[in-house]
N, C-alpha and C positions, 0 to 999 in steps of 0.2 A: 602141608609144607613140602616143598618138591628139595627133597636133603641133597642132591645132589648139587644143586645153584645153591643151596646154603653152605655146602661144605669148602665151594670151591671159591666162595665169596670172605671165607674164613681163611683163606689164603693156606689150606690144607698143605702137608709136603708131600716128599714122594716117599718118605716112610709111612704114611698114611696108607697102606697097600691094601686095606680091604677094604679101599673106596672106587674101584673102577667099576666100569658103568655095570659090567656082567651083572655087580653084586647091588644094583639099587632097588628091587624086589626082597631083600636079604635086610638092606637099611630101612627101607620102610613100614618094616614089620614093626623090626628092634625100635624103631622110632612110636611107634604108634602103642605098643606096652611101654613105654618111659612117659607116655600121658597117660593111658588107663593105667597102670599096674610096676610104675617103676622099684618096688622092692626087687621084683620074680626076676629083674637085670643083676649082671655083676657088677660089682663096684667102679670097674673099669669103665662100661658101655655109661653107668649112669653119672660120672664123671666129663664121661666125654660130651653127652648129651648136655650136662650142666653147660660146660664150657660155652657150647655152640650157642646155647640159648642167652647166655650173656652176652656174647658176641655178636648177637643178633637181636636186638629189644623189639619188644611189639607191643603196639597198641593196649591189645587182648590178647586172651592168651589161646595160643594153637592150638586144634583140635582132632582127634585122629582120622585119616581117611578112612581107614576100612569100612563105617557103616555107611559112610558116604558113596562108596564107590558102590557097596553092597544096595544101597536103596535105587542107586541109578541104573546098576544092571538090573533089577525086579522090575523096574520101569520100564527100560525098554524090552525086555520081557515080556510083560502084561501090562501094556499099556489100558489106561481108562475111558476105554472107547465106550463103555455100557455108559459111564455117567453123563460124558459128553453129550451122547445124545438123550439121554432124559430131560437134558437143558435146554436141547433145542425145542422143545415143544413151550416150555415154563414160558422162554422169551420173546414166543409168536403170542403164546396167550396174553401175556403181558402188554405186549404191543398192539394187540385186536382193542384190547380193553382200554387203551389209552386215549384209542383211534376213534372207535366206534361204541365204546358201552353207552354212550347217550340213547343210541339206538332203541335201548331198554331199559332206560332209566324210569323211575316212579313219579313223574313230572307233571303229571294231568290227573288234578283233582275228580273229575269227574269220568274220568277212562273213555272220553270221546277221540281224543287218538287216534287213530289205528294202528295197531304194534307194528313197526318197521322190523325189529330184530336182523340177525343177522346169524347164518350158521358158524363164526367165528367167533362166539360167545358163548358157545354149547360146548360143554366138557366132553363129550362123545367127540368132537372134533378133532382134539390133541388126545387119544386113548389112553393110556397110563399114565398119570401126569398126577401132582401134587394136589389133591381135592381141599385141602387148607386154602396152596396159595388160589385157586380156583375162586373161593367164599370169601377171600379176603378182598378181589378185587370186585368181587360183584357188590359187595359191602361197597366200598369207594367209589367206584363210576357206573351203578345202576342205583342208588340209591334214591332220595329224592333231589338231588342235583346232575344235571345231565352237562356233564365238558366237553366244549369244543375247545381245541386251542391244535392239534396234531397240524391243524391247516395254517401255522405258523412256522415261518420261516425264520426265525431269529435265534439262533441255540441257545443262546444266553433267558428268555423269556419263557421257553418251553422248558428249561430245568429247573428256573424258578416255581413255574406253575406247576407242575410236577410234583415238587417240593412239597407246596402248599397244599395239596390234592393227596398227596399219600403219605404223608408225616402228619398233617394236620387234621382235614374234614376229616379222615375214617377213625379220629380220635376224638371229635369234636365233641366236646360238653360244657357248653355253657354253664355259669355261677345260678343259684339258684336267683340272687339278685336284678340278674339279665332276665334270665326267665319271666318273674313279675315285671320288671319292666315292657319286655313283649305283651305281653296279655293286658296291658293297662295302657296300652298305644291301641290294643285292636280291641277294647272295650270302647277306647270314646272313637275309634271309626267306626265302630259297628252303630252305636246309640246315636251316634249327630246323623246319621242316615236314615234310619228309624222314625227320628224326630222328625226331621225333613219329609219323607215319608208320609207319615200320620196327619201331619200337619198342615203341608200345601201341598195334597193329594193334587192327583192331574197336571203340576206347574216342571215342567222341564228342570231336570237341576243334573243329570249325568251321570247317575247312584257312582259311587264305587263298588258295591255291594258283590259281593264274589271277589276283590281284587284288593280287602281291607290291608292286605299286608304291607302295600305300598308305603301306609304311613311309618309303622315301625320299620320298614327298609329305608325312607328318608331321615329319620330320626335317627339311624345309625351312621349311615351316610355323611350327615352334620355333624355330629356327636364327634365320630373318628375321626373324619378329617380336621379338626380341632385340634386334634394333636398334632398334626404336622403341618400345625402355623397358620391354617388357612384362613383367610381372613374374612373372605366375600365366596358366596356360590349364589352362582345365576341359575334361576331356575324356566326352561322352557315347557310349555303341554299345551296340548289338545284342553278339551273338554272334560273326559272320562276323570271324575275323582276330582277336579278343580277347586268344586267348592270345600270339600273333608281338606284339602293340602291348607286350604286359604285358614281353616279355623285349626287346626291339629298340627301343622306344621308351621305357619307362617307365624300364627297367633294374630289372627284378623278376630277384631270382638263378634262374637254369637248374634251379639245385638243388632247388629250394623248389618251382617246380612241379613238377619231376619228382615228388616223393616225392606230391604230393598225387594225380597217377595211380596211384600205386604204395598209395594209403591211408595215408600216414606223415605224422608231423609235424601229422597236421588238430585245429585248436586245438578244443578244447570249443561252444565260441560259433559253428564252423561247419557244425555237423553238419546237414545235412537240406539242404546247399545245394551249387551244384557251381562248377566250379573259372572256368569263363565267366562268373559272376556275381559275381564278387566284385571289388571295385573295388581300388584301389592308390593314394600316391601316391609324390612321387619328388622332388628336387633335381638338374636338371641342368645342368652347367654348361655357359654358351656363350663365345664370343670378347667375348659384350657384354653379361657378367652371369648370373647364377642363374635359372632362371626354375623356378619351381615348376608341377609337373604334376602334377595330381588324375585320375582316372578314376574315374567313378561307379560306383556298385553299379546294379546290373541286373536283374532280373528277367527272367523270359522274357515278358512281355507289352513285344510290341515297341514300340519309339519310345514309348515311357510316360517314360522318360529324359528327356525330350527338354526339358518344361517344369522338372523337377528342376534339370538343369545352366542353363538360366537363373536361377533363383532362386539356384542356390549363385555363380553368376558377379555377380548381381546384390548380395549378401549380401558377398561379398568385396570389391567396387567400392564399398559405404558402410562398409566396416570402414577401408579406404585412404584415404576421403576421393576416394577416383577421380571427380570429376565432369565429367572429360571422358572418362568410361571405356576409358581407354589402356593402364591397366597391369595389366587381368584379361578374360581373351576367351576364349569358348566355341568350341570344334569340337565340331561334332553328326554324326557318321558315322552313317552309316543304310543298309540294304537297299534294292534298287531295289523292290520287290514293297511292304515297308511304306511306306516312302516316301510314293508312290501310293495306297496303299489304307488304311492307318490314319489317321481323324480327327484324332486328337492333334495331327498334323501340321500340318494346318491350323489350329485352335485355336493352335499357339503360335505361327505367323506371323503370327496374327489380332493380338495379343498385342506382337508383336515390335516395334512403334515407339511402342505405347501409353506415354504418359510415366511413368508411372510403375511400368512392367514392364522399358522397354527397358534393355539392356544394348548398347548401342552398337554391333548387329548380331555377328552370328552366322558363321563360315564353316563351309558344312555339305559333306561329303562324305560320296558317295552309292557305295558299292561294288556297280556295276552286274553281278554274272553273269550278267543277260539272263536268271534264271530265277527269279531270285526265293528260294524253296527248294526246289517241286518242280515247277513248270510250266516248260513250255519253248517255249511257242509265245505271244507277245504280245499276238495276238486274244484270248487267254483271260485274258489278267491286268489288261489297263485298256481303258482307251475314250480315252485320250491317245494324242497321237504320243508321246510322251518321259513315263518317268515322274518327273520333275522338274516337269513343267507345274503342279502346285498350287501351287510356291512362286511363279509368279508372281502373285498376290497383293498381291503385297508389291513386285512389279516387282525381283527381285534380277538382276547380271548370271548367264547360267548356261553354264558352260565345263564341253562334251561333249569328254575327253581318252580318248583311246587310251590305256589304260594300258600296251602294250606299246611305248610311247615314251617313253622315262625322260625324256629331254631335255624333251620337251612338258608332260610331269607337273612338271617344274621349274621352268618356268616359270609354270603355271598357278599355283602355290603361292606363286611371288612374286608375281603378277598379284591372287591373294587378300587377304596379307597388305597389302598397297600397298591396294587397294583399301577395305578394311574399315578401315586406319587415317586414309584421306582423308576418306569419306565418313560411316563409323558406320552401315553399312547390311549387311545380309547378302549373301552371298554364295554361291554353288552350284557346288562341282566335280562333275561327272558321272562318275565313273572308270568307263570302258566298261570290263571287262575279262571273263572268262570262270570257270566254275567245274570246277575238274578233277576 
């Protein structure tokens, strides 16, 4: 309280004689024992002090300067330059790991890879520094989920994802119910492979075998987006995994493919065509409604699907009247090899926000077998570190997942779903996984 502008605001007089300015070092003493300590005043001082305080109401109530003034001269005293700068290492490592911990992330089932790393991931880099916060981030963005998103320009989506990546994943623990549910998704894609396998040995059918986790990632996919209304997903793919989506996910009858290896059953209208190409669709029911699933016809000329299933998602979104495009949404599965190397690719992410093409972003998965279809060495197939890198383009977040980590595939697909119905932007799962 500055007693001087309060005494003089109390319309003081000029018998008030031991209030001139000499003596306001003298009043702010006496003031500041009339808040700590006002018995140790005389009756007189804590009288007057009464008075003024009536005369003067406040919110709250005054508090004395002296430890105030006292803490600010220590301060500018000894200032905290030591801690200052301990922080500035915490926020470079923090920001390295935001940027680049993909770099060394656990993402490749089989360690075919080659470590990229980066010396801005190495605790020796920032020397003294918090070895907690160190392990806590290495937990988060080297784990088996590798984050791209830093190459986003949108502040709003990067504090989102952010959010979701260090409040959530490095806490993540699925119900033990989920859990059985994963493992009883990639029991029957592992066995209908198997079977197929065993059975019409030699007859082309695209295994998915290394890459089974696709099914319980579409399964969640479905499942989630459920809850926020959706009503139709258009599904586009290649070959790889075609026939496991057609029985595991679509619920095309076992029967009906089997006979078409075996040459039975094949309707007139299919003849010249095989059994990978052929589209489906389906009604499945969820805890939160019907959602209708389409799978495109296909061709063997790859990712040529890719603008089809927008126009059919777009086409269905004006039949609904959908103009916040919520309740019809594209999944675009794709090869790592085409991916990377077929234009189309590019063209429809060129495409993909134009107003009057977009469908309210895209969630595309990429079934990585690290070969492609016949190469095995990644010097020979692109000129990227990742073959994802074209979609940035379009700036999409892009989540490099282990596919032999159910739990992490589980989450990435809520990570998706959430993410494409906040924002209406695409989005990229990387499924690293292997081809057997």
């Amino acid at each position: 309280m500055n007693t001087k502008s309060k005494l003089s605001q109390s319309q003081a007089t000029d018998s008030d004689h031991y209030t001139p300015s000499g003596n306001e070092r003298y009043l702010e003493i006496l003031y500041d024992t009339y808040l700590t300590a006002p018995d140790t005043l005389s009756v007189e001082w804590r009288q007057y002090f009464d008075e003024l305080s009536r005369a003067l109401p406040r919110k709250a109530p005054d508090v004395p300067h002296e430890p105030i003034r006292d803490y600010f001269i220590e301060l500018a005293q000894h200032p905290p330059v030591v801690s200052a700068l301990q922080s500035v290492p915490a926020i470079e490592m923090m920001t390295a790991f935001r940027r680049l911990g993909h770099l060394e992330a656990d993402i490749d089932p089989l360690k075919l890879m080659p470590p990229h790393g980066s010396p801005l991931l190495s605790l020796d880099y920032y020397g003294s520094t918090d070895v907690s916060l160190y392990q806590k981030l290495r937990r988060t963005y080297c784990h088996t989920i590798g984050f791209e998103y830093m190459h986003i320009n949108r502040t709003e989506e990067v504090e989102w994802i952010r959010a979701r990546i260090e409040n959530e994943w490095v806490n993540f623990q699925p119900s033990t119910a989920i859990k059985q549910h994963l493992l009883e998704r990639l029991v029957a894609a592992d066995s209908f492979e198997k079977y197929l396998g065993f059975k019409y040995v030699g007859q082309k059918r695209f295994s998915l075998e290394g890459g089974d986790a696709l099914i319980p990632l579409l399964d969640t996919i479905i499942h989630h987006g459920a809850t926020f209304n959706v009503k139709e997903m258009v599904i586009g793919m290649a070959h790889r995994g075609r026939l496991n989506v057609l029985i595991n996910v679509l619920g095309k009858s076992p029967a009906e493919l089997f006979a078409s290896f075996e040459g039975k059953q094949i309707q007139s209208t299919d003849v010249g065509d095989v059994k990978y190409h052929l589209g489906y669709s389906s009604d499945l029911k969820t805890e939160h409604g019907t959602v209708h699933l389409a799978l495109a016809f296909n061709p063997s000329h790859l990712e040529i699907v890719s603008p089809v299933v927008q126009g059919s998602v777009r086409a269905r979104q004006r039949r609904r009247r959908d103009t916040v495009q919520q309740q019809v949404i594209p999944i675009q599965i794709h090869g790592d090899a085409a991916f990377a190397g077929q234009g189309v690719v590019m063209e429809t992410f060129n495409m993909s926000q134009a107003r009057w093409f977009t469908v309210g972003g895209s969630i595309h998965i990429v079934i990585n077998n690290q070969v492609g279809f016949t190469t095995n060495d990644i010097r020979d197939t692109r000129s990227t570190m990742y073959c994802t890198d074209v979609s940035k383009m379009v700036e999409p977040p892009i989540l490099h997942v282990n596919a032999n980590d159910p739990e992490a595939v589980y989450f990435a697909a809520l990570f998706a779903v959430d993410y494409r119905h906040t924002f209406k932007r695409d989005i990229v799962i990387d499924l690293v996984c292997y081809r057997r």
